[in-house]
N, CA, C and O atoms as a GROMACS GRO file, in nm:
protein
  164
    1UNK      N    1   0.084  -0.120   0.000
    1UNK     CA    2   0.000   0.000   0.000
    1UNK      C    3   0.088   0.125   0.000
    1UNK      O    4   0.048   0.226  -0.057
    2UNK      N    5   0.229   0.121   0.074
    2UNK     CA    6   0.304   0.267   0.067
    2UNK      C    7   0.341   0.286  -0.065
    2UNK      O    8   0.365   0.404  -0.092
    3UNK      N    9   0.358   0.180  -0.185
    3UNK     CA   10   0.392   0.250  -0.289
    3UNK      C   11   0.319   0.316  -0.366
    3UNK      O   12   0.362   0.388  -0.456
    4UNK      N   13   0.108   0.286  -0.314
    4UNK     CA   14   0.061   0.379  -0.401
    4UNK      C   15   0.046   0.519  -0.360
    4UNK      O   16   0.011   0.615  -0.429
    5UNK      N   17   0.076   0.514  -0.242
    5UNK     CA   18   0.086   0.649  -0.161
    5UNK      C   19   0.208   0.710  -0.212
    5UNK      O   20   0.174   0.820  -0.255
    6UNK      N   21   0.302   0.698  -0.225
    6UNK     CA   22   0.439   0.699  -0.324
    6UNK      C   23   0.418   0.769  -0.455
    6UNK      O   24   0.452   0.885  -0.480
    7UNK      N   25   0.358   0.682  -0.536
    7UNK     CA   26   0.317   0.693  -0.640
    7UNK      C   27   0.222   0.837  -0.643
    7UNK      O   28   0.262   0.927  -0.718
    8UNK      N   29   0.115   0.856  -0.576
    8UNK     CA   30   0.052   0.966  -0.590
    8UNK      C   31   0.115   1.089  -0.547
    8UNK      O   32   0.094   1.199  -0.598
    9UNK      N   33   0.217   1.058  -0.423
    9UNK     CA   34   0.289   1.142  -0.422
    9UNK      C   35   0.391   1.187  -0.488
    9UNK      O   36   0.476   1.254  -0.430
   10UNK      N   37   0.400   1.159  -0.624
   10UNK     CA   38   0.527   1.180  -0.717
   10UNK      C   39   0.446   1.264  -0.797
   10UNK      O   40   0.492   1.371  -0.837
   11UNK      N   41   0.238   1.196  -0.848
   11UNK     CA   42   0.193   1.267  -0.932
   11UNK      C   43   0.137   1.393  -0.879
   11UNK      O   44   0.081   1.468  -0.959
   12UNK      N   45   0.143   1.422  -0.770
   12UNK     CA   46   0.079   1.530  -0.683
   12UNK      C   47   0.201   1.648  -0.717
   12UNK      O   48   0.180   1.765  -0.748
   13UNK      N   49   0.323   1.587  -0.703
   13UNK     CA   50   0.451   1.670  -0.756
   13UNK      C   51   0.441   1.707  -0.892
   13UNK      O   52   0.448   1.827  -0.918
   14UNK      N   53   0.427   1.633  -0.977
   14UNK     CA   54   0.389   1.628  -1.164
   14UNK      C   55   0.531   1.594  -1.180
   14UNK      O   56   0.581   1.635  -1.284
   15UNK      N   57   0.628   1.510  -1.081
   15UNK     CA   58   0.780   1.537  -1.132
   15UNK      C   59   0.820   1.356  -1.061
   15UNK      O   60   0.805   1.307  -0.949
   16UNK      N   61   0.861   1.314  -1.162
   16UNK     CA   62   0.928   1.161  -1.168
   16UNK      C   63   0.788   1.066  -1.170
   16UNK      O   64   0.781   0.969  -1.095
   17UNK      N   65   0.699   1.095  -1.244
   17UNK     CA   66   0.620   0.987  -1.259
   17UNK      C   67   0.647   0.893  -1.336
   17UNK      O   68   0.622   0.780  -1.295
   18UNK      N   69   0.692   0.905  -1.440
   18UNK     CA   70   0.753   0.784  -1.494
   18UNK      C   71   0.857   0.696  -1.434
   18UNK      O   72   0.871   0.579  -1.470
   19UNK      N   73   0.917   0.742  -1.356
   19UNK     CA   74   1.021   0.667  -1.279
   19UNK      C   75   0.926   0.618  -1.166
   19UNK      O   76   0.959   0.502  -1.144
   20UNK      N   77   0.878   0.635  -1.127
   20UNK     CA   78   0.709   0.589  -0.986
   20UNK      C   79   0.677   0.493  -1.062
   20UNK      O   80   0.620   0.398  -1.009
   21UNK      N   81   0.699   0.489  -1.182
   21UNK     CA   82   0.600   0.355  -1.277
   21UNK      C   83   0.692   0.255  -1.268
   21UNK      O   84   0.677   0.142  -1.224
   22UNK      N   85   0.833   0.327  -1.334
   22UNK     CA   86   0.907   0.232  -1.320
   22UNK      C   87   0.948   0.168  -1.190
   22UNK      O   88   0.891   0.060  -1.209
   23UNK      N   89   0.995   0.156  -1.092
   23UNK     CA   90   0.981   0.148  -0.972
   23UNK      C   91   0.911   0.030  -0.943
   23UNK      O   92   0.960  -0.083  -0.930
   24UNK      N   93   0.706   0.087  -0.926
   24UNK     CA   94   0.647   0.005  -0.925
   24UNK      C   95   0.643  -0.092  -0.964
   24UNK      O   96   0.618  -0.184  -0.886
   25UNK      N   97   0.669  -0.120  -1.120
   25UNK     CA   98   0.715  -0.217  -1.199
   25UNK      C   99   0.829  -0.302  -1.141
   25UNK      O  100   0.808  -0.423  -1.149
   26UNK      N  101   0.916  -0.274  -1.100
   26UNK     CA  102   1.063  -0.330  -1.054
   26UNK      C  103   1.001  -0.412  -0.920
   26UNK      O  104   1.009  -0.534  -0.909
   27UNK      N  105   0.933  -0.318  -0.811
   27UNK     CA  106   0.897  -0.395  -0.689
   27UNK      C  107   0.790  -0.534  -0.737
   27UNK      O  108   0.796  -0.640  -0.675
   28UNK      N  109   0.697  -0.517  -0.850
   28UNK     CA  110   0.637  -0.612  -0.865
   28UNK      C  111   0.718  -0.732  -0.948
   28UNK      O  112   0.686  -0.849  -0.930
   29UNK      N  113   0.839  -0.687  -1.052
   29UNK     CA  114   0.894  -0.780  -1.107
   29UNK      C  115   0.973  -0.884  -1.022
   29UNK      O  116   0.985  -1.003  -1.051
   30UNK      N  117   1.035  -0.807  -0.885
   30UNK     CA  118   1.096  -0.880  -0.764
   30UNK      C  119   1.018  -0.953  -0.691
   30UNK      O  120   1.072  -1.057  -0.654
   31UNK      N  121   0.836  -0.928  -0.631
   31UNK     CA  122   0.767  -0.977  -0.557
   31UNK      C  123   0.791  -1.128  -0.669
   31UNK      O  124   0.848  -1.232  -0.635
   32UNK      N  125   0.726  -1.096  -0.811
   32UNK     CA  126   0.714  -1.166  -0.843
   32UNK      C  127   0.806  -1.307  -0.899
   32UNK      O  128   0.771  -1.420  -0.934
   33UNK      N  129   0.922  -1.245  -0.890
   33UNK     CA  130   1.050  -1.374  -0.892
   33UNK      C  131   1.081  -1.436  -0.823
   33UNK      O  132   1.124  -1.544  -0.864
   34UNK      N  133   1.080  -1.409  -0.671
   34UNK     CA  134   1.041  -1.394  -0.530
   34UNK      C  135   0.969  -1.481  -0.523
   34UNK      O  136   1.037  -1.578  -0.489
   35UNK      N  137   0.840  -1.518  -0.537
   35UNK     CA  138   0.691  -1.586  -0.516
   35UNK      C  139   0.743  -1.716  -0.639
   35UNK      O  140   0.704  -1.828  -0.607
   36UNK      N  141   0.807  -1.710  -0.743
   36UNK     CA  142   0.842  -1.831  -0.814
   36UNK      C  143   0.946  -1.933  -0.795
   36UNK      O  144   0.946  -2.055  -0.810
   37UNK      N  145   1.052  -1.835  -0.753
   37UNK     CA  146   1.211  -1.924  -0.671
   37UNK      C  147   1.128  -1.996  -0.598
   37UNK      O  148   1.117  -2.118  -0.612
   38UNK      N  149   1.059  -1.925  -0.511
   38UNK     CA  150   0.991  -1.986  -0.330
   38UNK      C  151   0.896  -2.096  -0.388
   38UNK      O  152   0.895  -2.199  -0.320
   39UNK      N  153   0.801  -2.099  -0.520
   39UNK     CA  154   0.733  -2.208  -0.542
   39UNK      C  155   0.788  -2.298  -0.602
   39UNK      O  156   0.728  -2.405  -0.609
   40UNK      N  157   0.911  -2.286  -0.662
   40UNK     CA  158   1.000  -2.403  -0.717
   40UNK      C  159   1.075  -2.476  -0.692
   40UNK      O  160   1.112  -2.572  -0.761
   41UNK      N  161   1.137  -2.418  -0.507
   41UNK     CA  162   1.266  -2.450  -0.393
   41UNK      C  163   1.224  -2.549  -0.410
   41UNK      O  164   1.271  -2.647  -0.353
   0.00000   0.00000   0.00000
């Protein structure tokens, strides 16, 4: 939940939203490699 608070707080700025995307993207690409190692151990 803090990254969408994050996130709005970047667009509330109008400054690094694309990098807030990217970001987001990165934390979900890790949850999600994360959640596959752990289902494959």
């Amino acid at each position: 939940m803090r990254t969408w608070k994050t996130l709005r707080g970047c667009r509330l700025k109008g400054d690094g939203v694309h990098h807030a995307m990217l970001g987001i993207a990165r934390l979900h690409n890790l949850a999600r490699t994360g959640w596959d190692q752990a289902g494959h151990a």
